[in-house]
C-alpha positions in Angstrom: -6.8 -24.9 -6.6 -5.5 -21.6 -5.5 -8.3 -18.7 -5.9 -7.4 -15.5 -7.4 -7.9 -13.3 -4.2 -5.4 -15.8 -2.7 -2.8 -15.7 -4.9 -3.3 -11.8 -4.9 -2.9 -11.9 -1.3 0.2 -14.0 -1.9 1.7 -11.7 -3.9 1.2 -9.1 -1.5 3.3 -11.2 1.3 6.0 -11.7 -1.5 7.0 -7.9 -2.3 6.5 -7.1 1.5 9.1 -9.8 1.9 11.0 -8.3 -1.0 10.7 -4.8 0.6 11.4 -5.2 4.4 14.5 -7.6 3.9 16.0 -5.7 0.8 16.3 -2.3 2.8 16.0 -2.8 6.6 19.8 -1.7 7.4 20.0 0.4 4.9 21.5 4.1 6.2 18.9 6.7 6.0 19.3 10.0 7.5 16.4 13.0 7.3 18.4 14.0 4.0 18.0 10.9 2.6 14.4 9.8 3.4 12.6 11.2 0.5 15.0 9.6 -2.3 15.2 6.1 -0.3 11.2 6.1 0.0 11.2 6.9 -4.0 13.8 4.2 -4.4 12.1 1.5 -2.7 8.8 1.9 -4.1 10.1 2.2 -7.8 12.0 -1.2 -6.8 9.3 -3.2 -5.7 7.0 -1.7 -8.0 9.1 -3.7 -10.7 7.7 -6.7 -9.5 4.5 -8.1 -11.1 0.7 -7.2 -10.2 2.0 -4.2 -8.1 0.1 -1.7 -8.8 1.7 0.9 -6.0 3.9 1.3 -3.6 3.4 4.3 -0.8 6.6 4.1 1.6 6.6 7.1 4.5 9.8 6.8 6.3 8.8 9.7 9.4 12.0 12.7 9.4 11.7 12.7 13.0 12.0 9.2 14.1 14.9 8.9 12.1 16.1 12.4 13.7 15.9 10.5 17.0 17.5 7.3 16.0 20.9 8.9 15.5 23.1 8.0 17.6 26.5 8.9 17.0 28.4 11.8 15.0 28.0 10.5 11.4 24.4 12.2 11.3 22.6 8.8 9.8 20.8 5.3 11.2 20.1 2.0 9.9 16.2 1.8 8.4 14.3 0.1 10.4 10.5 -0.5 9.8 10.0 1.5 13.2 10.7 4.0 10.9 8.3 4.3 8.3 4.6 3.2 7.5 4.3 1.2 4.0 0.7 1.2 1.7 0.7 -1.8 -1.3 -2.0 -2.3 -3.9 -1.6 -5.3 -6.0 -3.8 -6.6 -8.4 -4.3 -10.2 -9.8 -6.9 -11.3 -12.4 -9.5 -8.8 -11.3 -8.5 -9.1 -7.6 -7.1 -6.3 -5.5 -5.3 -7.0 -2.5 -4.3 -3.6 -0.5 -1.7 -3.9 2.6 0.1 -1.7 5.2 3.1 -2.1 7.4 2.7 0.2 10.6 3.7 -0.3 13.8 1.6 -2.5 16.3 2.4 -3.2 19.7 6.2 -2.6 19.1 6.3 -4.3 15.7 6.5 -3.5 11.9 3.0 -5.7 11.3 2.3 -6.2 7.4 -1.3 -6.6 7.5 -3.9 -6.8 4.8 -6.3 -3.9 4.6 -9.0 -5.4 1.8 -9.5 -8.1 -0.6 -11.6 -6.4 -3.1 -13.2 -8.9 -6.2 
């Protein structure tokens, strides 16, 4: 039998799945963070037993990732820090994606019963 923390902490792994592949790539440029950041946590806060999304995609990373004349970059998860909260029969799983070492790690914060 699965318990309910780990099937919360499942869930978690699923919409940070859902998150990171659906918009790494996608172009953002310091005009456009605030709407993508709205956009991708109103997506995966579709899914079920999110409770929120919190996506901070930093202006001046993505300032210093341009690299050419058309004044945008691809998102990358170098470029922004991610805060979930799900919640699963009474169990509350809360995650970040930040960068460690080099790497966007998705990490779980708490399991709270």
């Amino acid at each position: 039998m699965v318990t309910d923390a780990q099937q919360a902490c499942f869930e978690a792994g699923i919409k940070f799945g859902s998150l990171y592949h659906q918009f790494a790539g996608t172009p953002v440029s310091p005009d456009s963070t605030r709407s993508l950041e709205a956009a991708m946590a109103e997506a995966i806060e579709n899914q079920p037993f999110c409770e929120s999304v919190d996506v901070a995609i930093d202006d001046e990373l993505v300032r210093a990732a341009i690299d050419h004349e058309n004044g945008y970059t691809e998102l990358t998860g170098s470029l922004m820090t991610v805060e979930m909260r799900i919640a699963y029969e009474g169990v509350t799983a809360r995650t970040r994606m930040d960068m460690e070492d080099g790497y966007p790690l998705m990490k779980l914060v708490s399991v709270d019963e």
